[in-house]
C-alpha positions in Angstrom: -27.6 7.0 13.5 -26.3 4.0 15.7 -29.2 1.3 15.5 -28.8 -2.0 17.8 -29.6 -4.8 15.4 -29.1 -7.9 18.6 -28.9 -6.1 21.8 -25.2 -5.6 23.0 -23.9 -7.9 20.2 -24.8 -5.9 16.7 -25.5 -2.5 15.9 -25.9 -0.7 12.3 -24.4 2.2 12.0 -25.4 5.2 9.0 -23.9 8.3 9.0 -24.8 11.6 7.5 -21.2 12.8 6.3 -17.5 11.8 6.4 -17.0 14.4 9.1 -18.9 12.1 11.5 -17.8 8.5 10.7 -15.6 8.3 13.4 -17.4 9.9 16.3 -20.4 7.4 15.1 -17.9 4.2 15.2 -15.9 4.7 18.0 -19.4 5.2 20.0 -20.4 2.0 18.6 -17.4 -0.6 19.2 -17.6 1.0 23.0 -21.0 -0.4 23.1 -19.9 -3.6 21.6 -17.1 -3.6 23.9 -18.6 -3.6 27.3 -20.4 -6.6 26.3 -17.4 -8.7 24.7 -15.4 -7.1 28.0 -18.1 -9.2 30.2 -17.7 -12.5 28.1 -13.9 -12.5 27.5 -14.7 -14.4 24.4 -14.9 -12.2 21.6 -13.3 -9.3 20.0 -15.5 -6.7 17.8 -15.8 -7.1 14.2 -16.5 -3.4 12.4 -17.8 -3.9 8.7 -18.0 -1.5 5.8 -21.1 -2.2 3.9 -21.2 1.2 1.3 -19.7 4.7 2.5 -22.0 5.9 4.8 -23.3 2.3 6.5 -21.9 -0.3 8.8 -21.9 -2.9 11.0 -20.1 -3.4 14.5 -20.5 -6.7 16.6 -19.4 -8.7 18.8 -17.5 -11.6 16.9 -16.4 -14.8 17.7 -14.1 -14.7 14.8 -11.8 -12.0 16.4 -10.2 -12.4 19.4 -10.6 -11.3 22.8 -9.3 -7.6 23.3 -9.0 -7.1 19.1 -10.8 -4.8 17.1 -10.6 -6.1 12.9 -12.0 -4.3 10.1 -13.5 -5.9 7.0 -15.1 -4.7 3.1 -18.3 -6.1 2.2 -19.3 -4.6 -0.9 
């Protein structure tokens, strides 16, 4: 399940099994993307919040054109 949390700039992602995680993350740091792609300003931010949940936004934190990971948990 890909949730948008703040339209175009956060979106919670859950998923249902390991065999999934990355079809369900790529899809949502694409979304992300072609809003940071329309700022120039921000990079995406994907965060690991337990093993099947997480969040991807648009971050001012990260730069432009860069994808970073974090753990929060």
């Amino acid at each position: 399940m890909i949730r948008t949390v703040d339209d175009g700039l956060s979106y919670l992602v859950r998923v249902p099994n390991a065999a999934v995680v990355d079809d369900y993350l790529n899809s949502a740091v694409n979304m992300a993307r072609q809003f940071a792609s329309t700022t120039g300003l921000c990079g995406i931010l994907v965060t690991r919040h337990a093993h099947d949940t997480y969040t991807v936004a648009v971050s001012e934190a990260v730069p432009f054109g860069e994808t970073h990971e974090r753990l929060d948990f």
